[in-house]
N, C-alpha and C positions, 0 to 999 in steps of 0.2 A: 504494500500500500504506500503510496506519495505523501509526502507532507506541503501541508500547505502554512505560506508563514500568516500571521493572524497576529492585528493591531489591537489591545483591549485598551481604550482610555475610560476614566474612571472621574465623574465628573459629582459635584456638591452645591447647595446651598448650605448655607448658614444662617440664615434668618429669614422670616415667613417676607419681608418685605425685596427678597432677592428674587421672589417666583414673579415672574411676566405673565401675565394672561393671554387667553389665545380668543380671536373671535370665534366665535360661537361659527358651526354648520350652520348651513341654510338647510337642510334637511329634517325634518324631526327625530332628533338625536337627544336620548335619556340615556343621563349615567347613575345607574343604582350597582349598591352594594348586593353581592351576593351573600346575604346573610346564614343560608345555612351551609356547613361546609358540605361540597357535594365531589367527591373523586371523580368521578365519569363526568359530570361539568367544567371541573378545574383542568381535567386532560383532556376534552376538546377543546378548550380555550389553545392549552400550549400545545398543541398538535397542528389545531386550526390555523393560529398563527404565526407560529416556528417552524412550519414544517418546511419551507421554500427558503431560510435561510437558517437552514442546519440546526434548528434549536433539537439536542439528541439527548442531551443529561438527563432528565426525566423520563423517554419516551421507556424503557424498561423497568420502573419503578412500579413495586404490587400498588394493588387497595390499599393498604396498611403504612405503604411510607407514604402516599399522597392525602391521608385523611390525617394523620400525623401533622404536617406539615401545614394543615387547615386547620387544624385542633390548637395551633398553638394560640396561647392570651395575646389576643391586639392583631394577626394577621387578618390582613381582609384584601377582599378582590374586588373590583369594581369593573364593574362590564358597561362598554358605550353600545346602545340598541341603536341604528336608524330603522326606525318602524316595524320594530318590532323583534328584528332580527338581529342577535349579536352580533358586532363589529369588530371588537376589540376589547381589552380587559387591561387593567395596570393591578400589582398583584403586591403588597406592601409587606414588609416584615420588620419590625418596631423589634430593637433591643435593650437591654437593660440601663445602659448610659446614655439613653436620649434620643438615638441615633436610628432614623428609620430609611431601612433600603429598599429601594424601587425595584424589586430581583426581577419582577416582568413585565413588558410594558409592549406593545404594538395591535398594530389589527392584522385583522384577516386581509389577503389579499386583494380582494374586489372590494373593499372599503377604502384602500390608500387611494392617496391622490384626491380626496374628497373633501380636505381642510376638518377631519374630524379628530385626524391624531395629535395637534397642537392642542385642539379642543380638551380633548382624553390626559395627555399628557399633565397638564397644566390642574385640571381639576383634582387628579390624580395625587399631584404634590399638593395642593391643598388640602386634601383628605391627609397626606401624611403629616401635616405642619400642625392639622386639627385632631388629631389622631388620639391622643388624649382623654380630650373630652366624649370620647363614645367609650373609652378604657380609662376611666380612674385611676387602675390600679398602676397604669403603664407610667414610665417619666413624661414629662412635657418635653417635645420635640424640640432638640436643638440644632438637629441636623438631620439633611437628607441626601441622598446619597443616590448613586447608580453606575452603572457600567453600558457600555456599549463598544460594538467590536468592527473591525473592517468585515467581514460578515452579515453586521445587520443591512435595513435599506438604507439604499443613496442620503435618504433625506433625513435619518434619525439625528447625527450627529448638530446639524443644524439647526432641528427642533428643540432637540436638551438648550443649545443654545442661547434661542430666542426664547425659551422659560426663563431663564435665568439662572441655569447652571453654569456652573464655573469646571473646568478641568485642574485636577490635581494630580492625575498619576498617569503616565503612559506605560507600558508594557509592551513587548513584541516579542511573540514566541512560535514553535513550531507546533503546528497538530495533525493531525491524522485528517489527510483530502476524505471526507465521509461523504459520499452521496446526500441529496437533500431528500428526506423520505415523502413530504408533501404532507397531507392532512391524514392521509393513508395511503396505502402500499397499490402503487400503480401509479400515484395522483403526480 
């Protein structure tokens, strides 16, 4: 198997007044929480929308490491609908020193290009900055965080951007060239 070399930069806010807002779709586009934890919903989400740019870490995990991982205090996932249909999801993970990470963030493929993922994105970090207050028990956010890679789409790195993320880490390393499996096996 080939290796392919792979950019990860690693970008942050520091304060709720660093996030940029996004205009809003022209579409009717609702971003609700998925309040109860669901495996078979959480892996179509990252199947659905990692599958055309290599998102693979997950796709082998049982029931039990993905209900695990929904189970924990303060993670939550927000899914953007246009009319009805999911689009895309941002997926939060809040740790004990304040610090909540964006671990997944994109849409489905026939949603890009539609001015919904600045939308999603940006709501997204608000839900992490406010994150707190729906969890008590969690720290009050003092930071937020994410990663993105030469892997994802053209336009990601741009959009952390224009939110208001800042780069703080680069990395470059070698990975295993994997096929992109798509949402499922053929696709």
């Amino acid at each position: 198997m080939s290796n392919v070399t792979v950019t990860t930069w690693s970008l942050e806010q520091t304060a709720p007044t660093d996030l940029i807002s996004a205009m809003a779709p022209e579409e009717d586009v609702r971003i609700v929480r998925s309040e109860v934890p669901s495996p078979e919903f959480s892996r179509f989400l990252y199947a659905s929308v990692g599958g055309d740019i290599r998102w693979t870490d997950r796709l082998a995990w049982t029931y039990a490491q993905w209900q695990e991982v929904l189970d924990r205090p303060g993670a939550e996932t927000w899914v953007a609908y246009d009319r009805g249909t999911p689009a895309g999801y941002v997926e939060l993970d809040p740790q004990d020193d304040g610090t909540v990470e964006i671990v997944y963030f994109g849409l489905i493929p026939a949603f890009r290009g539609r001015r919904i993922g600045g939308h999603l994105l940006a709501y997204g970090a608000a839900r992490a900055w406010d994150l707190a207050e729906r969890w008590p028990e969690r720290a009050e956010t003092k930071r937020v965080w994410l990663h993105t890679c030469s892997k994802d789409g053209e336009h990601a790195m741009d959009n952390y951007l224009r939110r208001g993320f800042k780069l703080f880490d680069t990395k470059v390393e070698e990975e295993p060239d994997v096929a992109a499996p798509g949402p499922w096996p053929g696709a």
